[in-house]
C-alpha positions, 0 to 999 in steps of 0.5 A: 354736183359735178356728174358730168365730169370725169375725175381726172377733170374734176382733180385738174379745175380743183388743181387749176383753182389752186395754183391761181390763188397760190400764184395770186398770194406770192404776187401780194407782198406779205410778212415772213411769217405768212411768206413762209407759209404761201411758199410752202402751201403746194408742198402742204397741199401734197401731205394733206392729198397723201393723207386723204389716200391713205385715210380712204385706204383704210376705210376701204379696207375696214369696211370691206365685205365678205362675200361667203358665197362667192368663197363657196363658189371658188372653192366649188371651182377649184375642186373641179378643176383639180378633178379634171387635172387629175382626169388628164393626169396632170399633177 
């Protein structure tokens, strides 16, 4: 959709799209209870964004793999370089 943009972009046009509307419903005149409801949409939009971040978190973290090679490869690694610390005499 949008490949040739960076995120950063992509988060300020969905930010600048937003603010026009947010803008545009506070310049029409409307009831308390939908007054009330325009006022507090930029802080309505910040939970949902904290949700959105703490959600795909916890997929990340759910869904990570293990890499038991890689684990033998470190293991392999530290083991050579206790012996070679040993080998200078360092404890």
């Amino acid at each position: 959709m949008m490949s040739g943009l960076l995120r950063y972009q992509i988060f300020l046009g969905y930010g600048a799209l937003f603010l026009a509307v947010w803008f545009y419903a506070l310049s029409k005149q409307q009831d308390d209870a939908r007054s009330l409801m325009v006022e507090l949409a930029p802080v309505w939009a910040v939970l949902v964004l904290g949700v959105y971040a703490a959600s795909s978190l916890v997929y990340g973290v759910l869904t990570f793999k293990d890499c038991p090679e890689a684990a033998k490869e470190l293991e392999q690694q530290v083991s050579e370089a206790k012996a070679e610390m040993r080998k200078r005499g360092i404890q």
